[in-house]
C-alpha positions in Angstrom: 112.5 76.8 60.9 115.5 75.7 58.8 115.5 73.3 56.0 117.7 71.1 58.0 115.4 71.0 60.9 112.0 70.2 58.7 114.2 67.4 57.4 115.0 66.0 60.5 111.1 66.1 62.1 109.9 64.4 58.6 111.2 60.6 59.5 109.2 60.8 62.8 106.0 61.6 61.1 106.5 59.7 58.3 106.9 56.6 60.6 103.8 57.2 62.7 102.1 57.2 59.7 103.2 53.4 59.0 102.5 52.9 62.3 98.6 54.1 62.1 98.6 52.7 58.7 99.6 49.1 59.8 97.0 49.3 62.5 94.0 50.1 60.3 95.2 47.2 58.0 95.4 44.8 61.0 92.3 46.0 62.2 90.7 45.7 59.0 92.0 42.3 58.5 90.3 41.4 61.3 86.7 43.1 61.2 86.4 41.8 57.8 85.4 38.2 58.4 83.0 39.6 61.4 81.6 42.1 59.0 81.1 39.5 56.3 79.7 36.9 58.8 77.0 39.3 59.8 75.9 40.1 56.9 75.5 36.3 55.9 73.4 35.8 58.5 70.9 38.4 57.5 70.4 36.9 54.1 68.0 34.2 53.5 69.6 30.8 52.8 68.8 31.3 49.1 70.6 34.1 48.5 73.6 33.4 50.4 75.9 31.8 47.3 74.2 34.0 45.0 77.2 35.5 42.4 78.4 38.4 42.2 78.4 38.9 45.9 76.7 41.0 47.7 78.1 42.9 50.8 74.7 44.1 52.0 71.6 42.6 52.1 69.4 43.3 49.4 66.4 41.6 52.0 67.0 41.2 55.6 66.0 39.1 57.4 66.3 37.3 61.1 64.8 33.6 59.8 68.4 32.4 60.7 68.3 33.8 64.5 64.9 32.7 65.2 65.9 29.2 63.9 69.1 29.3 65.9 68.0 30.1 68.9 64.6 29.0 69.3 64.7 25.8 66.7 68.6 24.1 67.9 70.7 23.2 70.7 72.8 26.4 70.1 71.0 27.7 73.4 71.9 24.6 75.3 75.4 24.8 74.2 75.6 28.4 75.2 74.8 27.8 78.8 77.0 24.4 78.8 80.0 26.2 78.0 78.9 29.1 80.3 78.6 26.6 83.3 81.9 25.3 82.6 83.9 28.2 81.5 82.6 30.1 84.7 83.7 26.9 87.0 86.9 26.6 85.3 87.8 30.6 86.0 86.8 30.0 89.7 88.6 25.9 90.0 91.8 28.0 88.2 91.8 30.8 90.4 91.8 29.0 93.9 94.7 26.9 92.7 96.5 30.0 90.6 96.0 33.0 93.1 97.8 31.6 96.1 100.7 29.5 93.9 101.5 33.1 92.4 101.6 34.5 95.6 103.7 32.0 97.0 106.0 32.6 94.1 106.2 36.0 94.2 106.5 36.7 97.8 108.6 33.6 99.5 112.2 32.1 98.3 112.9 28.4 98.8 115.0 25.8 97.8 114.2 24.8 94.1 112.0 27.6 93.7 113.4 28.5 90.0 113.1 24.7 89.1 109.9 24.5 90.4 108.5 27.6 88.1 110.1 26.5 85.2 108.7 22.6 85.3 105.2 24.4 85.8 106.0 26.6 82.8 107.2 23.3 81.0 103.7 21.5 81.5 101.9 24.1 80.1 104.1 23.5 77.1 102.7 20.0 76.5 100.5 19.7 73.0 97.2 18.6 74.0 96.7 16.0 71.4 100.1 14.3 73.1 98.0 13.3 76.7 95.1 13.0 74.3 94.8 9.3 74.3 96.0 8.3 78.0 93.5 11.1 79.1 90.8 9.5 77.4 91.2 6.0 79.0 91.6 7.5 82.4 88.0 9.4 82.0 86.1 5.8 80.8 88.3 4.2 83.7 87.3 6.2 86.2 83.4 6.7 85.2 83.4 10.5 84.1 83.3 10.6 80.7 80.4 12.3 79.3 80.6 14.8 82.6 81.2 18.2 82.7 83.3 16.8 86.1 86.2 15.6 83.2 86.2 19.3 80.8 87.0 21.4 83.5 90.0 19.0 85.4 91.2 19.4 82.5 90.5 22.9 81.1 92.0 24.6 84.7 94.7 21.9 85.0 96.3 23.1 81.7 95.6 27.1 82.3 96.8 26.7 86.2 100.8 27.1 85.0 100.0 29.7 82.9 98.1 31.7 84.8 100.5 31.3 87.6 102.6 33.2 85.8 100.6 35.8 84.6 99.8 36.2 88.3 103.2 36.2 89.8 104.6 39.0 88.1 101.7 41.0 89.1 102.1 40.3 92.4 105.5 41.4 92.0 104.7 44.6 91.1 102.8 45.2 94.1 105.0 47.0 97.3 105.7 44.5 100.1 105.7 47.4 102.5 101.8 46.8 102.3 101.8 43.5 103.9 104.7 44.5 106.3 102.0 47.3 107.7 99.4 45.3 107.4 101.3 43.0 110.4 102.6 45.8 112.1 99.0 46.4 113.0 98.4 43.1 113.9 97.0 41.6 111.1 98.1 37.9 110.2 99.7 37.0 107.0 96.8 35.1 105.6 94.8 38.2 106.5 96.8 40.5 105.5 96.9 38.7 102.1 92.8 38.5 101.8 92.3 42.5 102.8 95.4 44.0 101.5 96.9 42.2 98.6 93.8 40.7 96.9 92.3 44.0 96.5 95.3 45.2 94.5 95.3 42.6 92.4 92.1 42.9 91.3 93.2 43.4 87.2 95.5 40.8 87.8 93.4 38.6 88.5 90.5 40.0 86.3 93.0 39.5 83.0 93.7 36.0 84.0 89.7 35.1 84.7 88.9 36.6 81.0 91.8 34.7 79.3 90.2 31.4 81.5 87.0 32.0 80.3 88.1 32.6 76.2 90.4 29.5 76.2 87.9 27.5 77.6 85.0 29.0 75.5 86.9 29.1 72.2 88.0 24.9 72.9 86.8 22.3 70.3 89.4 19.2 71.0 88.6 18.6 74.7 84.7 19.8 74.2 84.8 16.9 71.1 86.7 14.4 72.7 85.2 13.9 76.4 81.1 14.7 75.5 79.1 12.6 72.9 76.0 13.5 74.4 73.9 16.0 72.6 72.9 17.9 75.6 76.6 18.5 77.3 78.2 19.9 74.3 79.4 22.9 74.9 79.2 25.5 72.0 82.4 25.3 69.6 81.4 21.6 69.4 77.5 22.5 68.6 78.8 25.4 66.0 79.6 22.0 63.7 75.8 20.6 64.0 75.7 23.1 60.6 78.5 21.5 58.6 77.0 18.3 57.3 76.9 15.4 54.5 74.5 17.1 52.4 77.0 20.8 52.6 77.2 23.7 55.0 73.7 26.3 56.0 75.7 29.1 56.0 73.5 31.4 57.3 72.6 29.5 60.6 76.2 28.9 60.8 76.7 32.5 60.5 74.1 33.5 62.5 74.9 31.0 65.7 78.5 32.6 65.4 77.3 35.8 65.6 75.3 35.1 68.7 78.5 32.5 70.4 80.6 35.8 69.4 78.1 38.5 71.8 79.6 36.8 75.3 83.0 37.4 74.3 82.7 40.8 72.9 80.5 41.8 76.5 83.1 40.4 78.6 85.9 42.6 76.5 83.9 45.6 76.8 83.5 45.6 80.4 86.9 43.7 81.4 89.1 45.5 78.9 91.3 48.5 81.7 91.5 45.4 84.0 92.9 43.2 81.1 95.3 45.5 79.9 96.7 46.6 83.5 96.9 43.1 84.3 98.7 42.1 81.4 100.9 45.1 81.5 101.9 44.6 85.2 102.6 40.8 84.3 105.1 41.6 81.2 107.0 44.4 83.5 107.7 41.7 86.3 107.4 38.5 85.0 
């Protein structure tokens, strides 16, 4: 191999090297309050501002789980959001699913208007339709519901996750549905056991980013539910920030355990994520 040659294959390497590099350091950058979080939460309360600081426990202990989820409301939080995250996915998805479809698969007059107005409302800061919002939930009797968090929660994911949904649908042959009625099968039937199938990562991508917008909320959760018992978690996380200063390990040690839903649903959703995603940004 000449000299000319190694010098030409040394810029390739050289910049996949950054590359890896810049993904450890982003990766890094991002385990590191995790890392530091749980290790918080395994130090008793007294030790926790203790200088210099310690990255590992000198004592472990669990005093902080057992307080958090056996002497608080963190539990009750946990299943609130769950019960309304998991209603939100499914309210979202029977509006989203066939609006993308419709998108994708049938032309009519206004259509591009139409998508773009829907991508426009999704545009809207929440804290603008704050207020009116708010009057309309003590005026019409469901404030303090979980009724009021997830109108709201799948009203403003519906336009996004109509577009997530359309470009997958997009990417999936038409051919299948023409065969489908070829054999006699009608259109809403040959939607339901041909298409739906297919767009099962779709569909599985937009359900998880639902479920994470809704779970990782604190302005709706604070601003519709003063009671105690209907808080959903992000709003109960702040029960450890008081007057009198901040219990850092119980606040560590309840994010730790708000944080073990999310990393389960990654684990087993993360193909159907990514193909979703990836079939989304190639057609929408």
């Amino acid at each position: 191999m000449t000299t000319e040659a190694a010098q030409v294959k040394r810029p390739p390497k050289l910049r996949q090297v950054g590359i890896y590099a810049g993904l450890v350091a982003a990766a890094a950058f991002a385990v590191f309050p995790l890392l530091w979080g749980l290790s918080t939460s395994l130090k008793p309360e007294s030790t926790v501002l203790v200088t210099p600081v310690r990255w590992i426990p000198e004592q472990i202990t669990f005093e902080n789980y057992s307080a958090v989820l056996f002497d608080s409301q963190i539990p009750r939080n946990l299943l609130n959001s769950v019960i309304v995250s998991v209603i939100t996915v499914v309210v979202t998805l029977l509006i989203a699913v066939p609006a993308a479809y419709s998108a994708a698969r049938y032309r009519f007059r206004g259509k591009a208007g139409l998508l773009f107005f829907i991508l426009m409302t999704s545009m809207v800061p929440g804290i603008a339709v704050l207020v009116p919002l708010y009057y309309l939930a003590v005026k019409l009797g469901v404030y303090d519901t979980f009724f009021v968090m997830i109108v709201i929660y799948a009203a403003w994911q519906v336009p996004t996750i109509i577009w997530i949904l359309r470009g997958f649908f997009e990417s999936i042959p038409a051919d299948i549905e023409e065969a489908g009625r070829v054999d006699g099968t009608s259109s809403f039937g040959a939607f339901v056991r041909l298409i739906l199938p297919l767009a099962k990562p779709g569909i599985g991508a937009a359900s998880i980013i639902t479920f994470v917008y809704v779970w990782n909320d604190y302005l709706i959760a604070s601003t519709f539910v003063s009671d105690a018992d209907l808080r959903l978690i992000s709003v109960g996380l702040y029960t450890y920030l008081t007057q009198y200063g901040t219990v850092w390990g119980q606040l560590t040690a309840a994010v730790m355990v708000t944080l073990l839903p999310m990393i389960i649903a990654f684990v087993l959703f993360e193909r159907r994520l990514v193909a979703g995603l990836s079939a989304g940004a190639s057609k929408g």
